[in-house]
N, C-alpha and C positions, 0 to 999 in steps of 0.2 A: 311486542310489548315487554319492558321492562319490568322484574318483577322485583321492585325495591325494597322487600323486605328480607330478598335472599341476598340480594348487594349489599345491604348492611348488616349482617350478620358474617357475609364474605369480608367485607374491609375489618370489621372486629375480628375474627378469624386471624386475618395479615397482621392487625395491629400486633396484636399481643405475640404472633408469633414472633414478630421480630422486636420485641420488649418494648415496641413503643407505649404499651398500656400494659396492665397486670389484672390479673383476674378482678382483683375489686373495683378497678377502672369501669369495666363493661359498661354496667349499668348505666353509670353517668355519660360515658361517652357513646352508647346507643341514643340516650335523650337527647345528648346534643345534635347528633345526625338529625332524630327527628324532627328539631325545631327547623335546623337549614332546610332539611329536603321539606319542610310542610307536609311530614307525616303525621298520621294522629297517634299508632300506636307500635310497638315492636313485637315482633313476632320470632324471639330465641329458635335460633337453628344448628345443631352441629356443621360444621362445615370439614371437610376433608380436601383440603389440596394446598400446596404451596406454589407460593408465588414468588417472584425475586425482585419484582417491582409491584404496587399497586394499580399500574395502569387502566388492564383492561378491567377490574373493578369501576374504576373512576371514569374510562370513558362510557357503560351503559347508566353511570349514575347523571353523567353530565347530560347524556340524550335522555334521560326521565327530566330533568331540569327543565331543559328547554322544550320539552312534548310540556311540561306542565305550565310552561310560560314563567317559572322562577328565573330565566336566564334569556337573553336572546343570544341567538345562536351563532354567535362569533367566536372568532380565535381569542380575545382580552375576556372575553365574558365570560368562557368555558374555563383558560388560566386563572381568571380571579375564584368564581365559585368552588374551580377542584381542590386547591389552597385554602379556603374556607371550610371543604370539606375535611380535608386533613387535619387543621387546626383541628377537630373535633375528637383527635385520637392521639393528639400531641404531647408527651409530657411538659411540664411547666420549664423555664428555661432554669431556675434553680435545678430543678432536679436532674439536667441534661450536665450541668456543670460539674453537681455531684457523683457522676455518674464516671464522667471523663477524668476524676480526676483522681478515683477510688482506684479506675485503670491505670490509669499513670503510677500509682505505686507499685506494678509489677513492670510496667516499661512503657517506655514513649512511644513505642510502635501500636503495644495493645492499644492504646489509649484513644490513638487517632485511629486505627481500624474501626470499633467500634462506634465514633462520630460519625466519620462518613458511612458506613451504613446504615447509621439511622439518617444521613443526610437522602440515602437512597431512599432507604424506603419511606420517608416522608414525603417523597416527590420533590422535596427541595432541590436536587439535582436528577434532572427530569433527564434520566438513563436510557428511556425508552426512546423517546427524540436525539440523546446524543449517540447512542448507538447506530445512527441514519447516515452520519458524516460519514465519507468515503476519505479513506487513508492509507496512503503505502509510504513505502521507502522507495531513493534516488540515490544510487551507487553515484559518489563525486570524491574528487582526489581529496576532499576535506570530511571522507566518512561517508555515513550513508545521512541525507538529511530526510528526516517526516514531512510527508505534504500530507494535511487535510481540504478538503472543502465543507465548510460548515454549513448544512442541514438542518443543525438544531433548533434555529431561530423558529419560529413559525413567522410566514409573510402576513401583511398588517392588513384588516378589513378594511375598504371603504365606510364602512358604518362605523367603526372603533377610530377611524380618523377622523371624521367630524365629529364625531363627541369630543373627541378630546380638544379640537376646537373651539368646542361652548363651554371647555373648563377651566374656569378660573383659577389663574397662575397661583400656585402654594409654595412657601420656602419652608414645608416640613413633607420629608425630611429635608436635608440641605442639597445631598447627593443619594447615590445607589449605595455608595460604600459608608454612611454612617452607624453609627451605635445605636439612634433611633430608627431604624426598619425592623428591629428585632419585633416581629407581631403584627408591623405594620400591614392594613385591611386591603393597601392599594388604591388604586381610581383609575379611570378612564386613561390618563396618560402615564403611569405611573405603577410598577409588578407590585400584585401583593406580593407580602413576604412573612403571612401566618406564620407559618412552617419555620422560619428563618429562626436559631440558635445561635446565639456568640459563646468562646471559651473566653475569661478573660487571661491577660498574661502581663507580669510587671517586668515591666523592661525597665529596671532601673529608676522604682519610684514613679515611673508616669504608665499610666492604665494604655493597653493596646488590648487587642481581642483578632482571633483567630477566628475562622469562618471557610467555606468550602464555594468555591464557584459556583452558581446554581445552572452552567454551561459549563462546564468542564471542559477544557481544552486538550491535557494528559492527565495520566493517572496523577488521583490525590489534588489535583489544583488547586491549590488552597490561595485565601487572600487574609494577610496582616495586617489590620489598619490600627490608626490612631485613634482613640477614641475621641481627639479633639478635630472637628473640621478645620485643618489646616494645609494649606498649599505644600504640591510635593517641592523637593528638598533635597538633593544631594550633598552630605556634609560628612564630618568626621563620626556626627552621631548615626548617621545611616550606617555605617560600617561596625559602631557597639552594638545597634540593635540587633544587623543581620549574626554577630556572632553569636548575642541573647539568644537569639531564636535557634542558631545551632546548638544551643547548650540545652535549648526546653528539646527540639527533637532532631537531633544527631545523624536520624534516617531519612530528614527532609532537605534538599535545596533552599535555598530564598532569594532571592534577587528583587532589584528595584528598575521602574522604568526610568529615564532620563528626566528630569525635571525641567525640559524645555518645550513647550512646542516642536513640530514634527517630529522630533526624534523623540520626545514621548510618546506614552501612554494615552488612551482617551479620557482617562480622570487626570487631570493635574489640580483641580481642586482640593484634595483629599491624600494626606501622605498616608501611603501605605507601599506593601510589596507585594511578592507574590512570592510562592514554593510549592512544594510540594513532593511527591516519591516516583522521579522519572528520571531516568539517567537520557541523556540530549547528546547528542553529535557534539558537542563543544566543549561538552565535560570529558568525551573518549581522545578528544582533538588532542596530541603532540605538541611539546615546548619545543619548537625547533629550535629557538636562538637566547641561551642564558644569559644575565644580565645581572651583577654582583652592584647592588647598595651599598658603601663604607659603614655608615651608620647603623645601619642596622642588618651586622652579621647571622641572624638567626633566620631571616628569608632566603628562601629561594625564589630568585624570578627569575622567567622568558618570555621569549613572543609566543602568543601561540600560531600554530598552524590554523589559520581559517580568514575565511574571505574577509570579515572585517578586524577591525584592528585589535586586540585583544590581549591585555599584560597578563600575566597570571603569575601570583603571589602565594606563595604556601608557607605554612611556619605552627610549631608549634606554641611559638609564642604571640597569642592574641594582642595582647600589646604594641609590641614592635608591626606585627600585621596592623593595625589597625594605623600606626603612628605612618607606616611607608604608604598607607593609601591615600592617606588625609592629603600627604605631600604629591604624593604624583596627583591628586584631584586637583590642589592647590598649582600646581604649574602647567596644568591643562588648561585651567579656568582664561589664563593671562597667557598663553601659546600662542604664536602666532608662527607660522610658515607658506610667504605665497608660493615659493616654490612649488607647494604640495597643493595647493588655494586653500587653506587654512589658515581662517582668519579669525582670534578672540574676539572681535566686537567690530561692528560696523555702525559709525554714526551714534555711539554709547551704548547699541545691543547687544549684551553678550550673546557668544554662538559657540561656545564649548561646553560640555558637560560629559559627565560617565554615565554607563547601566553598566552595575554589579551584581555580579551572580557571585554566592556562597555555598560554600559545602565544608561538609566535614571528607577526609580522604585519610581512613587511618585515625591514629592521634591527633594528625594537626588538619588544622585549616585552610580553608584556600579560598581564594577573590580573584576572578577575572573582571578585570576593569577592562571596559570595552569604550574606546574613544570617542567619543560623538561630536559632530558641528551640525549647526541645523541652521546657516548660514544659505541664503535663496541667491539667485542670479537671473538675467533675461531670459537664457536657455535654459536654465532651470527653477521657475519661477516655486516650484513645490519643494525647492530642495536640492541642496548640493549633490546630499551626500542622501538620497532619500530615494526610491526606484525611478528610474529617469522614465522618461517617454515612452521609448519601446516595449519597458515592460507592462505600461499600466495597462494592456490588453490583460495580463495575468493579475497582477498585483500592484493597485495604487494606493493602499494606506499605508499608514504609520508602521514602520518599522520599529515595532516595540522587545519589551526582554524578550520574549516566546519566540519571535522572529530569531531577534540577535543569538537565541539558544541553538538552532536548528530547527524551529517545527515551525512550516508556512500556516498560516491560516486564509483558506481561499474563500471570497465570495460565492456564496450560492449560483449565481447566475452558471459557472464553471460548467456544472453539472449537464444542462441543456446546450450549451452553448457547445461545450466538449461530444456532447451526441449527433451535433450538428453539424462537424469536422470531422467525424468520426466516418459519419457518411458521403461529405465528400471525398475523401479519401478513397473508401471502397469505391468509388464510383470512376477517383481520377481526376477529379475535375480539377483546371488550372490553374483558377483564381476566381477566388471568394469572394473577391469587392464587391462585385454585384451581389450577395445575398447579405442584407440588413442588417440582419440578426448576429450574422458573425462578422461581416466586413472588418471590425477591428484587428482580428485575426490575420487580413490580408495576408500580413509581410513575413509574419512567424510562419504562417500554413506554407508557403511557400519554400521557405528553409527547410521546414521539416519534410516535405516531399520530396526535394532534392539531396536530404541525408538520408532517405530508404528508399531507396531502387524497388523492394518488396514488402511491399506493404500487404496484407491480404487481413480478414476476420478475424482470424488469430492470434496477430501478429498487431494490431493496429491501437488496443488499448494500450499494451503495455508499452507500446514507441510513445502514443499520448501522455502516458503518465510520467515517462522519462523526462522527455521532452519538458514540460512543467516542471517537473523537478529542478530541471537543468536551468528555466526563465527563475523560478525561484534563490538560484545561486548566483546570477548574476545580477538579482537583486539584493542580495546579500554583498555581494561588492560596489555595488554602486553607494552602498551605507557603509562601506570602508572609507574610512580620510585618509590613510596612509596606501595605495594602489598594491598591489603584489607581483610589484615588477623593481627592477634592481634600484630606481630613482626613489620608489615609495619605501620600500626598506631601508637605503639610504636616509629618508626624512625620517623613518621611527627610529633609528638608532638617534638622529640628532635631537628629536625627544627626551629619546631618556638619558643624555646628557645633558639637557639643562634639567632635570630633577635633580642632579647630584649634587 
């Protein structure tokens, strides 16, 4: 039995420790618990302990829920109610703004520390589920690259799938990444997002707002959006915003996804970007090959070293940086090279765009503009330049920034599917085709058994993880348009002579 008078006194207890409410809060926000939980009255308790997430609070609150029939007992039902409950301990989004911004007068760092730990402990970035992802490192001549497999999600009821069947289509909000989710209740198809805070930030006259991934992919993962719903966008202003936003916090990355189909992101409705406080494999990556602009002597550019194609621009002058991006986007847009099958447009489609990642390095600034075509063929009907065939046993989506950075994101299935190659392996077995479950795996399992003569218990995770690491980098080349062989470097050099 749950004993719900001591779990709300424990989540007051959390709240206030970690400032989400102040001692004069209590009251009000005990009353409000008791209206959601259908209590009748409270019963003040000292509580002694700390916690670093609210969870195991909120999961004995959620099974009094559903023992009392306030909730049915699904994964959407338990998400929406425990967000319901937290709203109940939330400060108001004024005062989360004033709060963020009181810190920002000692420094940008403070500022965002304290955000996202109230994003924690509000459950908004649900720490306890991302902590479950399994994540290492893959020694490759391009650094060491992050492979995740994402955990976090929870997998979807039978019962929350046919409701959201019988739910009638809503165009509010527009998307996940709008201005209006801040508070939003949710529904059947659709995350609350109680909990959910914006900072705003003026990028030059027009309103954008800062926000934290409510799945966090690396540390700090933050998302920049517009406050207007409007379609992403690679342009000269993408390049003043990402610098804005190094100027608001100097200690974070920002990058945008590609604004096309397959070589985007999964929102292309909604401009925004992403950043955040995580140093990536491609930010440590080597300018092997320098490349001198007439025009604008205050750059430095190279190629970088790494599987797909990648300029990188530094300068401490913003201007000039921004003016030599604009121009290399501009003669990407209208590139064409079949040599390389790099094709601007097919039948009036365009098929070129960038993802730019930004940082500060020092005093000055830096842009890796990372090439992209998302240009399809027979044999590759998903994608030219997109994870061919062979890989999609490991990895079939979109090659987005986080990719293009170094950090895979792998499908949950991974997880079981890897325990299930795991065992044959021990076992020896020849060929997997015959077992279902993994049959996709055939032709990889096969490789991999003929590059370790000894494989044994000890021995057999870390060759699996490699191994993936290593399908993950030759998806990362397959999303190269310039190949890394003497003809493909040949075609990037004749690139960047027609920018001149």
């Amino acid at each position: 039995m749950v004993d719900i008078q001591h779990e709300i006194a424990r989540l007051l207890n959390f709240a206030e420790q970690e400032l989400l409410i102040t001692p004069e809060d209590v009251v009000y926000s005990a009353n409000r618990l008791l209206d959601v939980l259908a209590v009748e009255s409270y019963r003040p308790e000292k509580i002694k302990e700390t916690l670093e997430t609210p969870t195991p609070i909120l999961l004995n609150m959620l099974d009094y829920a559903a023992g009392k029939g306030l909730i049915e007992n699904t994964a959407n039902e338990r998400d929406r109610f425990d967000t319901r409950i937290m709203d109940c301990v939330m400060p108001r989004p004024s005062e989360v703004v004033h709060r963020f911004w009181s810190l920002y007068r000692n420094s940008p760092k403070e500022a965002t520390d304290g955000y996202y730990r109230m994003n924690i402990a509000s459950n908004y970035i649900r720490k306890a589920r991302i902590d479950k992802n399994i994540a290492w490192k893959t020694a490759t001549e391009y650094g060491d690259l992050d492979v995740t497999i994402n955990l976090s999600k929870p997998e979807k009821d039978p019962r929350d799938i046919a409701k959201a069947k019988r739910m009638k289509s809503s165009a509010y909000p527009k998307c996940l990444l709008c201005r209006e989710n801040e508070g939003y209740a949710g529904r059947v198809n659709y995350p609350a997002r109680e909990t959910h805070r914006l900072i705003p930030l003026d990028f030059g006259g027009h309103e954008w707002f800062l926000q934290y991934s409510p799945y966090t992919y690396y540390n700090e993962h933050c998302i920049i959006l517009n406050g207007e719903h409007i379609p992403m966008k690679i342009s000269r202003e993408t390049f003043e915003n990402l610098i804005t936003f190094l100027r608001f916090f100097p200690h974070y990355f920002a990058g945008s996804n590609a604004d096309l189909p397959i070589v985007g992101g999964s929102i292309l409705s909604h401009d925004h970007y992403q950043g955040g406080r995580c140093t990536f494999a491609m930010e440590r990556a080597s300018v092997e090959k320098a490349y001198a602009f007439a025009d604008f002597p205050a750059v430095k550019a190279g190629r970088v070293k790494w599987p797909m194609s990648a300029l990188r621009l530094t300068s401490e002058d913003p201007k000039q940086l921004v003016a030599l991006a604009e121009k290399i986007l501009a003669a990407w847009r209208t590139y064409s090279d079949a040599s390389a099958e790099v094709l601007a447009e097919t039948d009036g489609t365009p098929h070129n765009t960038i993802t730019p990642i930004a940082r500060k390095r020092g005093s000055a600034f830096e842009f890796d503009l990372v090439l992209r075509n998302n240009r399809t063929t027979a044999e590759h009907p998903l994608g030219l330049f997109h994870p061919h065939a062979e890989v999609h046993h490991i990895k079939k989506e979109n090659i987005g920034l986080i990719e293009v950075l170094g950090l895979a994101i792998l499908p949950a299935r991974l997880k079981d599917e890897m325990l299930q190659v795991r065992a044959e392996l021990l076992k020896g077995t020849e060929d997997i085709s015959g077992i279902e479950a993994i049959a996709k795996h055939a032709d990889w399992y096969k490789k991999v058994k003929e590059s370790h003569a000894d494989i044994s218990a000890l021995s057999v995770g870390g060759i699996l993880k490699d191994e993936i690491g290593h399908v993950f980098l030759e998806v990362l080349t397959h999303a190269g348009v310039f190949k890394r062989d003497a003809a493909g470097m040949a075609a990037f050099d004749r690139f960047i002579g027609a920018v001149q």
